[in-house]
Structures are given as C-alpha cells and as structure tokens.
N, C-alpha and C positions, 0 to 999 in steps of 0.2 A: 211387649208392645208398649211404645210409647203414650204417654196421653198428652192432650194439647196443653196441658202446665209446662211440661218439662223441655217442649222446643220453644219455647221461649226466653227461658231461666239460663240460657249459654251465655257466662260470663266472658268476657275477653279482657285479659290484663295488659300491658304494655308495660316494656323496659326502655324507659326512653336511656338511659345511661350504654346500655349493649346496642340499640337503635347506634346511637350518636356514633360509638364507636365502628359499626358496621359498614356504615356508612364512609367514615374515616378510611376503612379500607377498602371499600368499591371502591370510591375515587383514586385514590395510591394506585391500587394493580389498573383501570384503567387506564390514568394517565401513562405508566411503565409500559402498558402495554402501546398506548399511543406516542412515545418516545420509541422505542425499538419498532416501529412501522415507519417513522420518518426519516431514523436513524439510513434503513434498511435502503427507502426509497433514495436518499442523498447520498447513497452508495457506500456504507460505512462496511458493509455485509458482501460487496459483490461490485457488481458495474452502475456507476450513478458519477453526477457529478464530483464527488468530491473522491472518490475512489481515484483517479488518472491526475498525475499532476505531471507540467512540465516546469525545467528549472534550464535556461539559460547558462552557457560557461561565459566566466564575463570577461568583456572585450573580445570575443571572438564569435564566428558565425556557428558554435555547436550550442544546441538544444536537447537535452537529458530530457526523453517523456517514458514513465514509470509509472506501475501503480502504488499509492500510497499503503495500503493495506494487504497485506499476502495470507495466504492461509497455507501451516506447514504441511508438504505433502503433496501441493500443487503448484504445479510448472505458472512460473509468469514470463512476462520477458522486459527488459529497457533498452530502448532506442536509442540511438544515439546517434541523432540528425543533422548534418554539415549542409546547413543551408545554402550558404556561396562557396565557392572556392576560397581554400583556404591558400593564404600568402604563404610562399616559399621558404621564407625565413622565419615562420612556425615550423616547420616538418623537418625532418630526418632526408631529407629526397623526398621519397612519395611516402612516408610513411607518420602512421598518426599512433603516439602511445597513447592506450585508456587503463589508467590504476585506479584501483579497487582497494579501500583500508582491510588490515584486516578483522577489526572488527564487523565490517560489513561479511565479510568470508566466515567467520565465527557462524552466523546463523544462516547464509543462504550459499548454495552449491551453485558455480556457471557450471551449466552442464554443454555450452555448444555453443560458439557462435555463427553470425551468419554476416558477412564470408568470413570465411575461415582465417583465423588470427595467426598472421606469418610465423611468429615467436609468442611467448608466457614466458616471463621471467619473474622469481620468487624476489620479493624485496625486503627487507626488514620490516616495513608499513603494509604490506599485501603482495599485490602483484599487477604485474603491467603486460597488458596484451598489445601488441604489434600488429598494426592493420596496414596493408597498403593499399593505399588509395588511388593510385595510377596519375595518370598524370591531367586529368581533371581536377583534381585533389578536394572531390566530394562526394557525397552520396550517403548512405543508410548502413549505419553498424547495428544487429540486434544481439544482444544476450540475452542465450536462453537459461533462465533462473531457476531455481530450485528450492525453496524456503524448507531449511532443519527444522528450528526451533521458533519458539512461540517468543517472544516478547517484544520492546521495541529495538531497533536498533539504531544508531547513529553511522548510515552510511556516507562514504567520503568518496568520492567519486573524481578523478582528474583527468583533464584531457589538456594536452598542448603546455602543463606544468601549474594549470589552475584549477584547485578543487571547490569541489560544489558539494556542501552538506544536502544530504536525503533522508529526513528523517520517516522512518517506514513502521507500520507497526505490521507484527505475523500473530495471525490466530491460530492457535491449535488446533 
C-alpha cells in the first residue's frame, strides 16, 4: 500500500533535445503525408487535373488528348481528334498517317485501335498507322495503350508529317 508521501514525490523529467527532435519529425511525415494527399488529389496518382493533358499538332486541326501519367499493367488510351476537316493537300486521298517514335514503343504496347488502322508499317523511328478518314476527312482516332515498363518516356507522336513531344511518366 502506498502512503500519502509517496503520490506525491512522482518526479517528471523532460528531454527537451529528443522533444525538439520529435517534434522535427511529426512535422516532416505530416507534411509528406500532406504533399502526397494533394499530390494524389491534382491527379498525379489517377484522375485529377493534371493527370489528362492535351497537345495540339501545329498548323493543323489535330488535337493529341492523353494521359500524363500511366501505371505499367493498365490499359490507357490517346485520342487523336481532327476537329475540322482536314485540307486535301495534307492527306494521302482519304487517308491520315499517325507515327509513334520508337522510344515511345520501348515502354508502351498499342494494343488496338479504334477504327481500325488500314495498314502498320515498321519505320526505322517506330511505326506509322494508316487511317482512313473517308471523305469528310474527320473525326475520332483512339489508341488503345498498354504501358510495359516504369519510368519516363519521351514520346514523339506525328500526324500529317508534324511531331508533337509527350512527355509521360509510368508507374510501376
């Protein structure tokens, strides 16, 4: 049994030097924790603003919309949208090349397009699909994508003979 001396006599020391430091690291991991919640929310993780970028082909009515960040392992797709008709004297007849470098082909697989690409022809720089456009000479090309490998890549993307850098990062 205790006597009334002895609840009293509880000493309590302090380490303000391990305090100080403690402290040093609550703040660090919350902040981290509070950068990857924002990160996440501005879409660095998934779908947010900053996740979907579009890239204009210059001088002409095609619009590349892609997402910035791929995770390997899951299907994405880029659009590749001809907003007016396109002049006669860009095309083949009806028909619209879209080449792919091959270091963009290094880390991501097309696994499909939608419609279906008349020809694929292997180039020295990648490869070029053949769409035809009919005689509207517009509308909606998608690739369905495939991301291999993790890192970033410097994709190159051309339509009509003008390429368009895409810079893209894959997560593992």
């Amino acid at each position: 049994m205790l006597s009334q001396s002895d609840d009293t006599a509880t000493e309590i020391r302090t380490f303000p030097v391990f305090e100080r430091r403690w402290n040093w690291f609550q703040t660090g991991v919350q902040s981290a924790i509070g950068v990857v919640i924002a990160a996440g929310l501005a879409g660095l993780f998934g779908d947010g603003p900053l996740a979907h970028a579009e890239r204009a082909v210059p001088d002409t009515p095609i619009v590349l919309r892609y997402d910035r960040f791929l995770r390997a392992g899951l299907p994405s797709q880029m659009r590749v949208a001809i907003t007016r008709p396109l002049d006669a004297e860009h095309l083949d007849g009806e028909h619209l090349a879209i080449g792919l470098n091959a270091a963009f082909l290094e880390h991501v697989s097309v696994t499909a397009t939608q419609p279906r690409a008349e020809a694929v022809d292997a180039t020295p720089g990648g490869v070029t699909y053949r769409f035809r456009l009919g005689p509207e000479r517009r509308g909606d090309i998608t690739l369905m994508l495939s991301p291999r490998e993790a890192g970033t890549v410097a994709a190159r993307v051309s339509a009509l003979g003008r390429p368009v850098d895409l810079p893209l990062l894959i997560y593992p």
